[in-house]
C-alpha positions in Angstrom: 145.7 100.8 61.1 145.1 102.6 64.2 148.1 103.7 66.2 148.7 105.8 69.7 152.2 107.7 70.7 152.9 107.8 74.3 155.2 109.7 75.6 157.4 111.0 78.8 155.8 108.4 81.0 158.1 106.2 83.7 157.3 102.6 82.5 157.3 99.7 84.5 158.8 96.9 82.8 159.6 93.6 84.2 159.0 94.7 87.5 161.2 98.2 87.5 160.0 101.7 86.7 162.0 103.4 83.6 162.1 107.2 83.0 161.9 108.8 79.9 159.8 106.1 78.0 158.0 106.3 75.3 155.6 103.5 73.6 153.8 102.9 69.9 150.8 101.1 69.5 149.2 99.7 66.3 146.0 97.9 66.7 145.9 97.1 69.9 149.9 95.8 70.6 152.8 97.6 71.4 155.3 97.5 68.9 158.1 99.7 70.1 158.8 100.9 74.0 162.5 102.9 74.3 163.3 106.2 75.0 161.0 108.5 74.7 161.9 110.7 71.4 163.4 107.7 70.1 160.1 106.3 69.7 158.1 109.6 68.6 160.9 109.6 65.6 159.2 106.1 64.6 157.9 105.4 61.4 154.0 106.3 61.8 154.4 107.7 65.5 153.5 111.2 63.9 150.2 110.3 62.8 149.5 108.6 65.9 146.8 109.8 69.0 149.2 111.5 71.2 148.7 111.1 74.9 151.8 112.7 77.0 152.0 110.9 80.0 154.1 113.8 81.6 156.0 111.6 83.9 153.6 109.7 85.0 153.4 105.7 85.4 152.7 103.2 82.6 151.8 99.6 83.5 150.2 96.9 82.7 146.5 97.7 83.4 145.6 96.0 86.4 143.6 92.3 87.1 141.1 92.3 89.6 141.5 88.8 90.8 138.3 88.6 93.5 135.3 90.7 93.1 131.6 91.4 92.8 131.3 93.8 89.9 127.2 93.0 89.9 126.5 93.0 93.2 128.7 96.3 93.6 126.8 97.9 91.0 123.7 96.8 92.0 124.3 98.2 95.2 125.7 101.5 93.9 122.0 102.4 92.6 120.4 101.3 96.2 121.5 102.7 100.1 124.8 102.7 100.1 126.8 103.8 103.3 130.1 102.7 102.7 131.0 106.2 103.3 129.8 106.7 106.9 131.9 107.4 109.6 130.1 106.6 112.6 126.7 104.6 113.6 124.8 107.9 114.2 125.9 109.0 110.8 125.2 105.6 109.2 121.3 106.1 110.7 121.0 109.9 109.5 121.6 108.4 105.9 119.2 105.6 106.2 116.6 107.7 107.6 117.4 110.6 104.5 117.1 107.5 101.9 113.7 106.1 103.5 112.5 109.7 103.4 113.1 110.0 99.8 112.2 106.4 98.4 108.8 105.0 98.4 109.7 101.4 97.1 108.3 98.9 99.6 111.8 97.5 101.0 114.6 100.0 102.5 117.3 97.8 100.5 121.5 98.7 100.6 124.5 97.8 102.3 128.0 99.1 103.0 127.3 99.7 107.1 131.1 99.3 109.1 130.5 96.5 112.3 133.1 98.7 113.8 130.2 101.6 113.7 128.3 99.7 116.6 129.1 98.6 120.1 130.3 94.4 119.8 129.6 95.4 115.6 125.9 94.0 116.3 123.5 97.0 115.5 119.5 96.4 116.6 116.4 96.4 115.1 115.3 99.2 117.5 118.2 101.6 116.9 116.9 100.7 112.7 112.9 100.7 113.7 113.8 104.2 115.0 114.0 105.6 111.6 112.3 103.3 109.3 109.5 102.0 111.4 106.6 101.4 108.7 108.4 99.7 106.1 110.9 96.6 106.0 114.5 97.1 105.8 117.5 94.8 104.8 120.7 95.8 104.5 123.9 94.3 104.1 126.8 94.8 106.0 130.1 96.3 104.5 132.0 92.8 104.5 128.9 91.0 103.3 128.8 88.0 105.6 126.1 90.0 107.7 123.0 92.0 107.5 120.6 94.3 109.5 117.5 94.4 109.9 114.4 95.9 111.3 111.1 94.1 113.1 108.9 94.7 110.0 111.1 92.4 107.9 112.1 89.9 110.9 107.8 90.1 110.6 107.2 89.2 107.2 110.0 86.5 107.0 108.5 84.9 110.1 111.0 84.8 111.8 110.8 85.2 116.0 112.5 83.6 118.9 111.5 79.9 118.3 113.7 80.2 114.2 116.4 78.1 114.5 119.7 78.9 114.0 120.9 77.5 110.2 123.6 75.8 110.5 125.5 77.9 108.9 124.9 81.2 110.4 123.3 82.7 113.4 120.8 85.4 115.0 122.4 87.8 117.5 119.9 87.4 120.0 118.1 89.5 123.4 118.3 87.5 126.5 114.5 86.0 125.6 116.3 84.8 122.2 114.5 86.9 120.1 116.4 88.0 117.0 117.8 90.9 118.0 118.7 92.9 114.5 122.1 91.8 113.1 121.7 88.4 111.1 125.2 86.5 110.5 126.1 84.7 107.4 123.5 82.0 106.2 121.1 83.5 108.2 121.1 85.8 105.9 119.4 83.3 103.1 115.7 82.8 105.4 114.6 86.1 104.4 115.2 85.3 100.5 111.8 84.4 100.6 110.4 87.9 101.2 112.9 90.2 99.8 112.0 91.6 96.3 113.9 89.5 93.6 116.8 91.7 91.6 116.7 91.2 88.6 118.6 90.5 85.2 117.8 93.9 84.2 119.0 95.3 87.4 122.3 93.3 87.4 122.9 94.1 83.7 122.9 97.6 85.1 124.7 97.2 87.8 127.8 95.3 85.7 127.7 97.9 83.7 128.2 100.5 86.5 130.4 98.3 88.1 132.3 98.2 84.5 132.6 102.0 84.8 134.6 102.1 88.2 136.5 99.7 87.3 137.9 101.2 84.0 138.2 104.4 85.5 140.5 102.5 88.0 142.7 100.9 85.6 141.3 97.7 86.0 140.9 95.8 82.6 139.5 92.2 83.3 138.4 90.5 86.6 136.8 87.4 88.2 133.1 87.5 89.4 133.7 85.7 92.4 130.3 84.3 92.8 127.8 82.8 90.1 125.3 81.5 92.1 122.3 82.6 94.6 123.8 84.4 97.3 122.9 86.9 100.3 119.2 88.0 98.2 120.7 88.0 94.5 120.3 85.8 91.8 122.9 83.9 89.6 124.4 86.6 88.0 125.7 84.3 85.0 122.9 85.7 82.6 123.9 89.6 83.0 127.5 88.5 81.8 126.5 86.8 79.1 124.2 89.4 77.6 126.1 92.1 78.1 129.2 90.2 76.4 126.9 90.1 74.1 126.7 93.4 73.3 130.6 94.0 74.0 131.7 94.7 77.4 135.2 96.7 77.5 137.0 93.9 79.9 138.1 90.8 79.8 135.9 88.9 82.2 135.8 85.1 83.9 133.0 84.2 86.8 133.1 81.7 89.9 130.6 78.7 89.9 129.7 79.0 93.6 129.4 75.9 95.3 126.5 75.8 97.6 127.3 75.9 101.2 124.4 73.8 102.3 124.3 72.1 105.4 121.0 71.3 106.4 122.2 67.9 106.9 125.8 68.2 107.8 126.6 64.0 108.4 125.9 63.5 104.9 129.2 63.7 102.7 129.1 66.1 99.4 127.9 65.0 96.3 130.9 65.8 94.2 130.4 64.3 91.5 126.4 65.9 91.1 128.6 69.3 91.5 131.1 68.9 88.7 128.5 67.5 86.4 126.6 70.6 86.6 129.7 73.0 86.7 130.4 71.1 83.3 126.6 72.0 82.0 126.8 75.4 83.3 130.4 76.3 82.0 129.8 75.1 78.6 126.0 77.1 78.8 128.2 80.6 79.3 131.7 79.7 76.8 128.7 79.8 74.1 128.6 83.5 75.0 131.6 84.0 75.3 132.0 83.9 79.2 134.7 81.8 80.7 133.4 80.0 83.8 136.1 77.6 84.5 136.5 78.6 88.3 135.0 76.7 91.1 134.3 79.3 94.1 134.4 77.0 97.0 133.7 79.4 100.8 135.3 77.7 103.4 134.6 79.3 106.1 133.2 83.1 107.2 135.0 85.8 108.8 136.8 86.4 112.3 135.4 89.4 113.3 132.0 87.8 113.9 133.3 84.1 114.8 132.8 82.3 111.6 136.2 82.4 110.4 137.3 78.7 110.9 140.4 78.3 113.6 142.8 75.6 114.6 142.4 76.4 117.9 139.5 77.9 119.9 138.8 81.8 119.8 139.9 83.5 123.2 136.2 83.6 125.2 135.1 81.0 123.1 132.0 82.0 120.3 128.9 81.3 119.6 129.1 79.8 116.4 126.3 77.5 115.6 127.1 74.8 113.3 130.8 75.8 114.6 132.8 72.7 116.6 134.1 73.3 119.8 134.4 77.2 119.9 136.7 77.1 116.7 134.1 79.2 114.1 132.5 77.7 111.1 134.0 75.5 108.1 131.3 75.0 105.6 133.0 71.6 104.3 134.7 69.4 106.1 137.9 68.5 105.2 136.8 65.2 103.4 134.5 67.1 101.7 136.8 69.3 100.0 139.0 66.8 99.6 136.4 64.4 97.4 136.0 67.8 95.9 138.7 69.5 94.5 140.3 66.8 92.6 137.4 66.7 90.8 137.3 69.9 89.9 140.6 70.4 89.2 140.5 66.7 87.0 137.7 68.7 85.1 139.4 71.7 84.3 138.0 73.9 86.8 140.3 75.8 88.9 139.4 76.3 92.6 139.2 79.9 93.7 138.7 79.2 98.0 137.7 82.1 100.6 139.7 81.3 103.3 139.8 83.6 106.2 140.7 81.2 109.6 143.9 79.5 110.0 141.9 76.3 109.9 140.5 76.4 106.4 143.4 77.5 104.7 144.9 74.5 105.7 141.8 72.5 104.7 141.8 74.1 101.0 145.8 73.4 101.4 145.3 70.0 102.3 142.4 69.5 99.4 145.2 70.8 96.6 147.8 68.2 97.9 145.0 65.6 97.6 144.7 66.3 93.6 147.3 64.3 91.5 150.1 66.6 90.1 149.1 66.2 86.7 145.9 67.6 87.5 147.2 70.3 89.2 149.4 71.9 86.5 146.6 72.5 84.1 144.4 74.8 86.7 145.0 77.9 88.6 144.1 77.0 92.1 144.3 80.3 94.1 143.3 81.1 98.0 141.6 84.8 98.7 141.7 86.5 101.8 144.4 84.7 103.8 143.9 86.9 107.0 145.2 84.4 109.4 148.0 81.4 108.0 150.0 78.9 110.4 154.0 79.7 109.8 153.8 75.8 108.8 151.7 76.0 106.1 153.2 79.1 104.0 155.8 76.8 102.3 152.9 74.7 100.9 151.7 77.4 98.6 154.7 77.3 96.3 155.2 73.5 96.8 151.6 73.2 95.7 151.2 75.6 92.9 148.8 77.4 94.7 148.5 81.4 94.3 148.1 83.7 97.1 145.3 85.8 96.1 145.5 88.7 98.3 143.1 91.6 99.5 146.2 93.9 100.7 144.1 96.9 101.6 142.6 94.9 104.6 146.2 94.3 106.0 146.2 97.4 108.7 145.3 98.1 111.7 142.0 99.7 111.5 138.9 100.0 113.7 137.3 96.5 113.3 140.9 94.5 113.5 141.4 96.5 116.5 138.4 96.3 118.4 136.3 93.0 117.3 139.3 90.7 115.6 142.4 91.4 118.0 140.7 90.2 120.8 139.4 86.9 120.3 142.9 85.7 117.9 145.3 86.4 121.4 148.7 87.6 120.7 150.0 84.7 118.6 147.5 84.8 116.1 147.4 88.1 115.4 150.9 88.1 114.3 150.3 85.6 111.7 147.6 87.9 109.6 148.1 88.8 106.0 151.8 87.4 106.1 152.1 88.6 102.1 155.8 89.2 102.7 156.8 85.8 104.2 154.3 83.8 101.0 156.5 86.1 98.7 160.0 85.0 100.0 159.0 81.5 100.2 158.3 81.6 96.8 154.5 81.9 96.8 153.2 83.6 93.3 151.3 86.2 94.3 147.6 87.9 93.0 145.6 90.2 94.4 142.0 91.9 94.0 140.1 94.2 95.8 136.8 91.8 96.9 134.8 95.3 95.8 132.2 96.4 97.2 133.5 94.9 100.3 136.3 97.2 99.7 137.6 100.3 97.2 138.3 98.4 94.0 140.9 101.6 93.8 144.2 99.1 93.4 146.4 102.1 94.3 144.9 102.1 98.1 145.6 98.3 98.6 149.2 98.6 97.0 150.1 101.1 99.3 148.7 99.1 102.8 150.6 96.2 101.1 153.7 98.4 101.2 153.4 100.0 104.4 150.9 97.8 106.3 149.0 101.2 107.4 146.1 103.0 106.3 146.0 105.4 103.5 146.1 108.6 104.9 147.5 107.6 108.4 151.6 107.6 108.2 152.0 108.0 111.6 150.0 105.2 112.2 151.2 101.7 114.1 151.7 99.3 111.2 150.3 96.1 111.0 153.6 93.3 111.3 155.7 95.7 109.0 157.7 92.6 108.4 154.6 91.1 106.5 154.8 94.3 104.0 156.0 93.8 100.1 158.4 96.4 98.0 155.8 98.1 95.6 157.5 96.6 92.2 156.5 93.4 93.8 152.8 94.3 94.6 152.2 95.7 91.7 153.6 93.1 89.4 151.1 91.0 91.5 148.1 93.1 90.9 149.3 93.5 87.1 151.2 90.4 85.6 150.8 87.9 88.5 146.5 88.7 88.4 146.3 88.2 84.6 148.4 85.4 85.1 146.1 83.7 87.5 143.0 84.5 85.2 144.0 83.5 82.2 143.3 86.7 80.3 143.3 86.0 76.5 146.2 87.2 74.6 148.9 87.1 77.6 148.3 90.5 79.3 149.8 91.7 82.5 153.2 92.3 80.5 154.6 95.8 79.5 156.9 94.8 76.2 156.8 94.7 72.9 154.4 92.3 71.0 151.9 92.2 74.6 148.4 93.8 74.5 148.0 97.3 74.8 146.2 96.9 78.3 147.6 99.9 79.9 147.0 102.3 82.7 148.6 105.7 83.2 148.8 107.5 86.3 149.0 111.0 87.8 152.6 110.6 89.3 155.5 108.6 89.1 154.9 106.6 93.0 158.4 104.8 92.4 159.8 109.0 92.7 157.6 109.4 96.2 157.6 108.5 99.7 156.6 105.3 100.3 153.7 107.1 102.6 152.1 108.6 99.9 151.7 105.8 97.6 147.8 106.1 98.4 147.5 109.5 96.5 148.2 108.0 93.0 145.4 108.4 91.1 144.9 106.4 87.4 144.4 109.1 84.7 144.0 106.6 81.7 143.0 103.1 80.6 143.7 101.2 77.5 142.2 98.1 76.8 143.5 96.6 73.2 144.9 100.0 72.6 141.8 101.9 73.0 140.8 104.2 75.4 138.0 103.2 77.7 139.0 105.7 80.7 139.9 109.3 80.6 140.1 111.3 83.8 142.7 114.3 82.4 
């Protein structure tokens, strides 16, 4: 038997923080959690590891509930810029890269719209300092790229390319491509990119594995199996690496193809659950839970994809997009032939719903699903940036989870300048309303949509608490009204994300007879201001009892 003593930690149990607290551990479940020399007195608790958690936190480890381990990985070990402050900075650190790389493509993403006047960079600011190879890199919120004339060359793509219908070229007054490629535009140079490959995204999940650990982050939900943006299904570097024995408890996305060459013709929903069923039953026989449908229903606001009930102010230039209101890759009697489906097969629907318009599409597609069917999935909505006041109440009448991306709730630098101003006053108080889907009885989960964003859950719970920036307290808050008490943010991010993904053996609870999928912090942020939330750091993860981070 294998036990661990911890000791002088504040535990958060059933949604309150308790000083003093010690807990025992045998084989990966707590057995005992009470005060703190109570429990070190414990029969066994003296030949048990010892870790003192000196007053800091214990919780339930947390449960990622939207992100791309892989492809955040993958991109870890390529140009990554997430860290640049400014557009000249972001092309100093593309030009170092190129300078010490000779592979054929300048690959990498992580470059902030908010860098780059109207967040539409060129391909002659990029041909400036890589002009002899091609370069393609992904933008930080991954619904965009950049590139540079060399690769618009070798995908053939010039002024007479058509706009896909669901994306778009910015474009120079001759309507020549100009650099920044929106959303499915992103898929006509897939043909010329070099393939990543399973190797490559075994190493990347594994890196991705790392930071996550080190974060406290015991299990998540790959939020896209399927070809996407350049990368392949990722389905296979899951399933050989559970082979081997990953340290997390793990469930994927089936992504459901957002093809619209031919957008009269109706989806073929039934073709799509029959090979969800083939492809979920491929992965369970490696252990790999694929019982999520990832359904995108529409793109994002700041570059006028995200799908609106009314028209953006100045109108947009969105393609496929009907009259000025951004894209919705289904229609609504698409998703509603679809979800039913899905949900009547056992597949839970996991939607990305940014506009106002298709959260009350994937609302609408829920409602459409017999009740029956409803109560044995998890049907959850990510991103939830912009919700009509009329349509909060239908989360909890629905059973559908609010899966949230907190840290995006603030006013920073590409709200301000590219999203503000086409949403008008109204709409813009109506983003991220995470307070008013709690009191109405919403359950709430949350994830971190990494590498889009820090998959640190400390630096989202504290934006969800004070609707600013880490680091900026004196800061204009975004809708402070909209903000959440941390017990209830974290409970989200803990119990109410485990919840929502199912995670073998009831985890997300801190009480005796639950997993031992912990986390540990530097500090007690219960004992704090409110404004310092941001600084907790987690010092130690346990996953089954055993340690799989250590940052003392």
């Amino acid at each position: 038997m294998t036990r661990t003593l911890i000791t002088n930690a504040t535990a958060f149990m059933r949604g309150t923080p308790v000083t003093g607290r010690g807990l025992l551990i045998e084989d990966g479940v707590i057995v005992a959690i009470g005060e703190s020399a109570a429990i070190a007195g414990l029969p066994g608790a003296a030949d048990a590891a010892l870790i003192d958690a000196a007053g800091g936190l214990v919780h339930a480890s947390f449960a990622d509930a939207h992100v791309h381990a892989v492809f955040a990985g993958v991109e870890l070990g390529r140009l990554e810029l997430s860290e640049s402050t400014s557009g000249a900075e972001t092309l100093d650190r593309i030009a170092a890269y190129a300078a010490a790389t000779d592979e054929g493509w300048v690959l990498g993403g992580g470059w902030s719209m908010a860098h780059f006047p109207g967040g539409t960079p060129t391909r002659a600011e990029l041909d400036r300092v890589v002009p002899d190879r091609p370069a393609f890199i992904i933008n930080a919120d991954h619904h965009g790229a950049w590139a540079n004339s060399r690769a618009f060359e070798l995908a053939g793509i010039d002024a007479n390319t058509p706009d896909p219908a669901d994306g778009r070229f910015e474009r120079l007054a001759d309507g020549t491509p100009s650099g920044t490629i929106h959303e499915g535009a992103q898929e006509l140079f897939a043909h010329v990119l070099p393939p990543t490959t399973v190797d490559e995204c075994r190493t990347g999940l594994l890196r991705g594995q790392r930071v996550l650990l080190d974060a406290g982050v015991t299990a998540w939900q790959e939020a896209i199996l399927g070809e996407y943006a350049g990368y392949p299904d990722v389905t296979a570097a899951y399933t050989a690496e559970i082979a081997g024995g990953l340290d997390a408890d793990v469930s994927g996305a089936l992504w459901v193809t957002r093809d619209l060459s031919d957008p009269s013709s109706a989806i073929d929903a039934d073709a799509i659950v029959a090979d969800f069923v083939r492809r979920r039953a491929a992965a369970a026989a490696h252990g790999f839970r694929t019982d999520t449908a990832k359904i995108m229903v529409d793109g994002v606001a700041e570059n006028l994809t995200a799908a609106m009930n009314e028209p953006y102010l100045g109108g947009c230039d969105c393609a496929g997009g009907e009259a000025d209101r951004g894209l919705a890759y289904f229609s609504a009697a698409d998703l509603i032939e679809l979800v039913p489906r899905l949900n009547a097969h056992g597949f839970s629907a996991h939607f990305h719903a940014i506009g106002d318009r298709a959260a009350r599409y994937a609302l609408d597609a829920v409602a459409a699903v017999p009740v029956a069917d409803r109560a044995g999935v998890r049907n959850h909505i990510a991103h939830l940036q912009v919700v009509a006041p009329s349509d909060i109440p239908r989360f909890a009448e629905l059973g559908v989870t609010a899966n949230c991306q907190a840290l995006w709730a603030a006013l920073e630098a590409q709200m301000v300048e590219l999203t503000l101003p086409v949403l008008g006053d109204e709409r813009a108080g109506w983003q991220y309303p995470f307070g008013g889907l709690h009191r109405a009885g919403a359950a709430l989960a949350f994830g971190s949509d990494w590498p889009v964003s820090t998959p640190d859950p400390w630096q989202a719970l504290h934006v969800a608490v004070n609707r600013r920036a880490p680091g900026a307290p004196d800061a204009q808050p975004l809708l402070p009204g909209e903000a959440l008490p941390l017990a209830v943010a974290l409970d989200g991010y803990t119990r109410g994300s485990h919840e929502l993904l199912g995670t073998p053996g009831g985890s997300g609870r801190l009480e005796a007879g639950a997993p031992a999928d912990l986390a540990i912090t530097d500090r007690d942020p219960f004992a704090g201001p409110e404004h310092d939330i941001w600084l907790t750091r987690n010092l130690v993860t346990l996953r089954r009892g055993r340690v799989v981070a250590d940052r003392r």
